[in-house]
N, C-alpha and C positions, 0 to 999 in steps of 0.2 A: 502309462497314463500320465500328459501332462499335469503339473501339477499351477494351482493356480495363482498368481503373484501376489504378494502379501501387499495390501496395502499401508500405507504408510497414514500415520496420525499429520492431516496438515491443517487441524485446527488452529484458525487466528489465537497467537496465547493475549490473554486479555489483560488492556495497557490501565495501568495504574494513575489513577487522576490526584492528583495532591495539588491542583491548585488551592489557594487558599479560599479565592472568591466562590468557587464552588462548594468548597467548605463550608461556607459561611452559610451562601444560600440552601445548603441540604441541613440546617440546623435550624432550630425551631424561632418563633419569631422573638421571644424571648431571650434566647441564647445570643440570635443577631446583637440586639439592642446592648447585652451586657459587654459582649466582644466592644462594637462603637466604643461605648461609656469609656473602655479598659484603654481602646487608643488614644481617646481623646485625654482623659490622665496622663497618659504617657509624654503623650505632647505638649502637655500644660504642666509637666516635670522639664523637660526640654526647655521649651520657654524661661520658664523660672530661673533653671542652672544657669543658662547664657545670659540672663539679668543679672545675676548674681555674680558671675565672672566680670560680666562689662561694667559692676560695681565696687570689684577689688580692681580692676585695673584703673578706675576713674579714681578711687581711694589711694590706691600706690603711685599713682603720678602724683599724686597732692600731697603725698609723704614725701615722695622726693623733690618736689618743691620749697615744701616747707624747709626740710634739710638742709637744700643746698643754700637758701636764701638764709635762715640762720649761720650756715658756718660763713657764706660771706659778710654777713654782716659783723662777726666774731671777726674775722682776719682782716675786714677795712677797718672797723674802732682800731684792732691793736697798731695796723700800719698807719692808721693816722696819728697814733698816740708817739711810736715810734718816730715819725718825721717832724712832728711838733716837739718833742721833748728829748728824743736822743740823739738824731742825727744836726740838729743846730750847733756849729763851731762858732768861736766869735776869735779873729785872726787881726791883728795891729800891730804896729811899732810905736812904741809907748814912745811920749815926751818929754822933755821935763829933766834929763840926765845931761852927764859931758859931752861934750862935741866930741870925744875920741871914742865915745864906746856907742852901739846901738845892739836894745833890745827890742828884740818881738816874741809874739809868742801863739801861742794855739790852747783853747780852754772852750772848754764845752757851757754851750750855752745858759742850762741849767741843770742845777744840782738837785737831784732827790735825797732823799732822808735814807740811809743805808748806804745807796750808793759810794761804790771808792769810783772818782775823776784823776783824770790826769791835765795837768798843766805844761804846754811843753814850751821848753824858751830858747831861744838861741839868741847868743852873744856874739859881734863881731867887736874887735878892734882894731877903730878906726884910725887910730892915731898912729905915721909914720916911723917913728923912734924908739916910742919905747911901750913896753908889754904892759898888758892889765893885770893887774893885785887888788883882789877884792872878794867883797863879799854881796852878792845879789840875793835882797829878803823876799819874797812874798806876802804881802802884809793884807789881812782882810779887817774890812768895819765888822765885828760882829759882838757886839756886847753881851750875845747870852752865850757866846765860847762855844758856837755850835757844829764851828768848822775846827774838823782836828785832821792834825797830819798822820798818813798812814806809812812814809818813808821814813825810817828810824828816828821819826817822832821830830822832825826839822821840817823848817818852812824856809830856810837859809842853804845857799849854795858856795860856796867857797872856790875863787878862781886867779890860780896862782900862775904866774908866768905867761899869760895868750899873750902870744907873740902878735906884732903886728900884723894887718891884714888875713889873721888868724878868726877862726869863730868856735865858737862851744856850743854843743846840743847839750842840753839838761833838763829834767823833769821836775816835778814837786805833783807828790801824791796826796790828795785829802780825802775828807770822806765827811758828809755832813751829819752828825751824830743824833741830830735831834732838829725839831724844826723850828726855823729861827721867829723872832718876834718879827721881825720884815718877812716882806714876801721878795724882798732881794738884799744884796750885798756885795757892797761898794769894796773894791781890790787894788794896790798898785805896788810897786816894785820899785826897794829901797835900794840903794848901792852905795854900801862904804867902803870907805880904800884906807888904806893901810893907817894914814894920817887921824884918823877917825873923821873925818870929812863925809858927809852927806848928802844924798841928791835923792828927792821920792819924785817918783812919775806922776805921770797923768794918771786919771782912773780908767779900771775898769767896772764890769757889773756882773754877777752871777743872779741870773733870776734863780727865783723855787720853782722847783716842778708840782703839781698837786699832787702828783701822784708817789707813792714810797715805793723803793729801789725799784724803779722801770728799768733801768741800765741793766742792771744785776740778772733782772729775769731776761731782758734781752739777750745780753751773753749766754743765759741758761739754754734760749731756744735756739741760738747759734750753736753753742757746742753739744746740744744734745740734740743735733736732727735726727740721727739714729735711733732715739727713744721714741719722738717722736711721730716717725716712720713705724713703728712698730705698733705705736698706740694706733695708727690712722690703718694701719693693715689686720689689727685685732678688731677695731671699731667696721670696718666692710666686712669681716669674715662673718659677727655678729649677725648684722642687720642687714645682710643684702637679701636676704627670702623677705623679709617684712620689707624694703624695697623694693622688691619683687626684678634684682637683676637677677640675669643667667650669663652664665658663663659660655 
């Protein structure tokens, strides 16, 4: 006896609906309205944050604004301070001496209160025959004694034998100890020779600086760029999130 073929299950298997919207509308009208409500917060969280962002980035441009226009303002006063008061030389050949000797010299414009200066002089001698013996002074106006020598305590240079058409590089170190009752001070350069014979030059002038030891901290920030450097790489590492740089 045939036997009869098994049929087979080929029920459609029934398809799973997870849209939302259908979600939404098979819930009660109440449930709708709180779903809305829940978006519309969410949205108006959204909103808000991206305010709130687009107001630390309008804040941190103004941070670094301000910033950078303060340290320029900080590094133009000093550069201007520095080109008005430390880089001024004042350079001449002083008058007033023998026909066979000529001095000049190089001396800085003005003198700050701490500051050590340098004067530098060079001597030729002119005269064809015979050699220079002397003594070249440095002599300053200062009545309140406010200019003192920082080279083993001489403002005198002692010059034995220049030969003819010979010349001497020499220095004189001072230092202004205290700040003078002028706001300058009148300079010139004595030369006596062996005879005790005399000749003073023309003047020169040292103004005052207003400001105390500029020179000194100059040199400071000359020779310590490498602190420097470090303060300026500690000062970014600090503050750049509150800048709001990225790497």
């Amino acid at each position: 006896m045939a036997r009869r073929p098994t049929l087979k299950n080929n029920f459609p298997t029934p398809i799973q609906i997870v849209n939302s919207e259908f979600l939404i509308r098979s819930k009660s009208s109440e449930e709708r309205i709180k779903i809305e409500e829940q978006k519309k917060l969410e949205q108006a969280k959204k909103i808000e944050e991206q305010i709130k962002l687009e107001k630390r980035k309008t804040w941190r441009s103004m941070v670094q604004w301000v910033v950078i226009a303060f340290l320029m303002v900080i590094i133009g006063s000093f550069l201007y301070l520095v080109v008005q008061y430390v880089s001024p030389k004042t350079m001449a050949t002083v008058d007033g001496l023998p026909s066979g000797l000529s001095v000049a010299y190089e001396a800085p414009k003005y003198l700050a209160v701490g500051d050590e200066n340098t004067v530098d002089i060079t001597l030729k001698n002119l005269d064809q025959s015979e050699p220079f013996n002397g003594i070249v002074t440095l002599i300053i106006s200062d009545p309140a004694n406010s200019v003192t020598s920082t080279m083993d305590k001489r403002m005198s240079i002692s010059i034995k034998d220049l030969v003819p058409n010979d010349r001497l590089t020499s220095q004189y170190k001072l230092k202004l100890s205290k700040k003078p009752s002028a706001e300058s001070l009148n300079f010139n350069f004595q030369v006596t020779f062996p005879d005790k014979t005399q000749y003073v030059s023309s003047e020169g002038v040292f103004l005052v600086a207003p400001i105390e030891r500029i020179r000194s901290f100059w040199a400071w920030v000359i020779g310590g760029s490498g602190l420097i450097g470090l303060f300026v790489t500690f000062f970014f590492e600090r503050f750049k999130n509150l800048l709001g740089i990225q790497k």
